[in-house]
Wavefront OBJ file of the C-alpha trace (Angstrom):
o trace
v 0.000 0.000 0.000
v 2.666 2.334 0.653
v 5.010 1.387 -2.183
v 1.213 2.433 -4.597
v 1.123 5.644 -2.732
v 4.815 6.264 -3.368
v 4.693 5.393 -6.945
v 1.433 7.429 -7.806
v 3.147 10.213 -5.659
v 6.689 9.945 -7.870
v 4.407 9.795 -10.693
v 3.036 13.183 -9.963
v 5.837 14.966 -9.058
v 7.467 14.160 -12.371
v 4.441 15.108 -14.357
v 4.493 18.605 -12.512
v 8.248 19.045 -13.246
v 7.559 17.858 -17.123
v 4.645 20.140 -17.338
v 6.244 23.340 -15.380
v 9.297 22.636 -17.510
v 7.005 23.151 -20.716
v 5.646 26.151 -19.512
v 8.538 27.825 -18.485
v 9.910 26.550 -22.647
v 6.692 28.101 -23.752
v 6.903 31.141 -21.896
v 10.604 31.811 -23.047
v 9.805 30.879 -26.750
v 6.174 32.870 -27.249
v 7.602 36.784 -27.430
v 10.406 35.460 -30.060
v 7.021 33.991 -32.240
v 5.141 37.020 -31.850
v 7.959 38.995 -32.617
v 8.654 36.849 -35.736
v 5.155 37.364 -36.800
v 4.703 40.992 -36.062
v 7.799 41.770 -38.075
v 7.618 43.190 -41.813
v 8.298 40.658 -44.648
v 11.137 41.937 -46.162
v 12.560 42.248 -49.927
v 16.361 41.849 -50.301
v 18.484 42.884 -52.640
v 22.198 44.562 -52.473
v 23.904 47.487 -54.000
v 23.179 48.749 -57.038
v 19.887 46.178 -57.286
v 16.241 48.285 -56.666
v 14.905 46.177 -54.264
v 11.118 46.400 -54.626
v 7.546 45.831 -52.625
v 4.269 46.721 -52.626
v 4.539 49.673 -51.235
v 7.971 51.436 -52.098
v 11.444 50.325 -54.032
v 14.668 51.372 -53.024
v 18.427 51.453 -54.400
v 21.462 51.678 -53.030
v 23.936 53.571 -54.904
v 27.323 53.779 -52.917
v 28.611 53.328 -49.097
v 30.892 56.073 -47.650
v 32.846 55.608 -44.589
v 34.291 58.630 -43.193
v 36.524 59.288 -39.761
v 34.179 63.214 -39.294
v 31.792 64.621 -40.730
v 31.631 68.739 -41.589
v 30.192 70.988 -39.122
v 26.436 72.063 -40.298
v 28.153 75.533 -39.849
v 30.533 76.184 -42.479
v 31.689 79.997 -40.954
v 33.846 80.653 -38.582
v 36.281 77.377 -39.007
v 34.754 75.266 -36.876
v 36.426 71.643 -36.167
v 35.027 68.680 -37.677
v 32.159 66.404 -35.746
v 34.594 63.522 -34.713
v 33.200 59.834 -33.307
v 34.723 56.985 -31.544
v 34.367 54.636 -34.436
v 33.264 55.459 -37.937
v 30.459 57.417 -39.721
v 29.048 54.580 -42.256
v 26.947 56.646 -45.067
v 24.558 55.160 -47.156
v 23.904 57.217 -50.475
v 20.782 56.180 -51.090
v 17.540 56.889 -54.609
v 14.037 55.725 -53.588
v 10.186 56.265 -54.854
v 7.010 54.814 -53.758
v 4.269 52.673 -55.878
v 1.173 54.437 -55.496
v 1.368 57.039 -52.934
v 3.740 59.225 -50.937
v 5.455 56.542 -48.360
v 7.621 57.845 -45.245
v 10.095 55.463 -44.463
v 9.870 55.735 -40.922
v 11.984 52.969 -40.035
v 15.278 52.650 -41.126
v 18.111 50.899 -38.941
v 21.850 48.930 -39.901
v 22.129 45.524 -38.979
v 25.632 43.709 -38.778
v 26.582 40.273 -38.926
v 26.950 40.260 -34.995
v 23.276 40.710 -34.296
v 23.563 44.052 -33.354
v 21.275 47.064 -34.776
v 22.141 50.521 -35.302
v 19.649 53.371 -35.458
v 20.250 56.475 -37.624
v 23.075 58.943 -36.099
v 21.656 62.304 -34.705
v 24.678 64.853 -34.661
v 23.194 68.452 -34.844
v 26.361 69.573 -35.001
v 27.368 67.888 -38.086
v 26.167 68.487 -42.259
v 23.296 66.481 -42.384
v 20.228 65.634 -45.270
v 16.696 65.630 -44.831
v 15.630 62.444 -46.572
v 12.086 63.085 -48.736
v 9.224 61.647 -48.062
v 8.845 59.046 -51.394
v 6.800 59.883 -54.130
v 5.189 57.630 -56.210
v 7.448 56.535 -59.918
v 9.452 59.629 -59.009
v 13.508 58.829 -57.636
v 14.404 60.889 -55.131
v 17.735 60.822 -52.982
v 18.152 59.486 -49.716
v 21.857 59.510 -47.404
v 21.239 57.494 -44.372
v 23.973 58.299 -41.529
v 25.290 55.668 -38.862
v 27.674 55.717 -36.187
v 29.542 52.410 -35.642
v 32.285 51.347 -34.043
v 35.004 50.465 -36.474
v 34.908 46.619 -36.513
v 30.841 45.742 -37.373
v 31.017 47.086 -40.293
v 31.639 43.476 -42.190
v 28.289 41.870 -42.845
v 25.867 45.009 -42.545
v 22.744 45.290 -43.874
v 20.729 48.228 -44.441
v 17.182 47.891 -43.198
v 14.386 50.174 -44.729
v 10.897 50.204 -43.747
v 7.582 52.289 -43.585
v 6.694 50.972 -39.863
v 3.470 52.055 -38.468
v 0.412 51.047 -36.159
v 0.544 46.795 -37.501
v 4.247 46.251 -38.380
v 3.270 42.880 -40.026
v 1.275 44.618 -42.611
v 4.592 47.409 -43.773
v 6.859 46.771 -46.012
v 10.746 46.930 -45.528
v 13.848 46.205 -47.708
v 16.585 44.492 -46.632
v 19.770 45.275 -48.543
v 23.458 44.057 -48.173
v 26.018 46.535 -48.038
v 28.388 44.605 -49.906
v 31.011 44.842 -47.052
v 33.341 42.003 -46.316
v 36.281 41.599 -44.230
v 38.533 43.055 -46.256
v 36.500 45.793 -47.889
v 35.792 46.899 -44.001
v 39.598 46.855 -43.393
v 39.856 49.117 -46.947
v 36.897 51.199 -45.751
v 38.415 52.644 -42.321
v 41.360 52.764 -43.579
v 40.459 55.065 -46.527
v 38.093 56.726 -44.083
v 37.280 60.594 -45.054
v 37.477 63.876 -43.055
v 35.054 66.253 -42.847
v 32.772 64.781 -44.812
v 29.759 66.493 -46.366
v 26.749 64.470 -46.946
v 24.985 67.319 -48.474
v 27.684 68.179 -51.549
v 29.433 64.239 -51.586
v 32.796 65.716 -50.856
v 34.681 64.982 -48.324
l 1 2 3 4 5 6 7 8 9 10 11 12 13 14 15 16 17 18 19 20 21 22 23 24 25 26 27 28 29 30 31 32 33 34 35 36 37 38 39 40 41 42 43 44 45 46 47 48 49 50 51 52 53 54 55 56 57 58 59 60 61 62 63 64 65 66 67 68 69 70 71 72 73 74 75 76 77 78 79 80 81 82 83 84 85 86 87 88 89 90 91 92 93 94 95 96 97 98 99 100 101 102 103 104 105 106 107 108 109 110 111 112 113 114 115 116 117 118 119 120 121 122 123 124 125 126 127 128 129 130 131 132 133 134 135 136 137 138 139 140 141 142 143 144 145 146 147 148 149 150 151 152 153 154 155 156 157 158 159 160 161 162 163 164 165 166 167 168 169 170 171 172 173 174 175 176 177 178 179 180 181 182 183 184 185 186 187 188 189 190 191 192 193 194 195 196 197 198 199 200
């Protein structure tokens, strides 16, 4: 009678552990699924290919590294904006498909899972990116500030965002930027570069 009770008791307390173990697996798993299925479907493509969606296409034309940007203030001979890593540029043409799309999401990835958002230096020459118009190209430079070794691998990520992220549209495109063209990139790095003229 006691060795039933035991068993039935053992019995138990494994079925809890198996079950709280699949909860605790569930509950670790079920924000990476949403997250997978609240996030944009995205066209890829790389430079110099117009990656296209529904909603907008985009084109990469050229990356620019550079070690400082110009001041937004040309007078007066002020020093140039200066970072701890790089300043990756993306020169950038765009339009939209049927009416005038914001991208309002638009972030580097790199090969080591990490995500840059656009750089905001007042300070420093900057371009106010359009919003797109439909069948019409307009340019776009897209600034980042990175630290000098994840730059090989990066991808530019371009989206339109909004209320129901699963329903945007977003282009993935690869920079083109292996280990040695990173190595080539900083070490050709510009100063005082001016997104707004292309000179550095």
């Amino acid at each position: 009678m006691n060795a039933g009770r035991l068993l039935v008791r053992g019995g138990a307390g494994v079925a809890g552990t198996l079950l709280l173990a699949a909860a605790m697996w569930l509950y670790d798993v079920k924000p990476e699924a949403e997250a997978g299925n609240m996030a944009p479907i995205r066209s890829t493509g790389k430079v110099g290919e117009t990656v296209a969606n529904r909603v907008f296409a985009l084109r990469v034309d050229r990356v620019v590294v550079a070690r400082s940007l110009a001041p937004s203030l040309s007078f007066g001979n002020r020093p140039p904006v200066r970072t701890d890593g790089v300043f990756l540029v993306v020169r950038a043409q765009g339009r939209s498909e049927r009416e005038p799309a914001p991208l309002r999401s638009v972030k580097l990835e790199t090969s080591g899972g990490l995500t840059f958002n656009q750089a905001t230096r007042p300070d420093a020459a900057s371009v106010t990116n359009p919003e797109l118009q439909p069948l019409i190209w307009s340019r776009s430079v897209f600034l980042f500030e990175v630290p000098r070794d994840r730059l090989a691998g990066a991808r530019l990520v371009a989206g339109t965002g909004g209320l129901l992220p699963q329903l945007s549209a977003a282009a993935e495109i690869d920079l083109g930027i292996t280990g040695p063209r990173a190595a080539e990139l900083v070490r050709t790095a510009a100063e005082r570069y001016d997104p707004r003229t292309d000179r550095s």
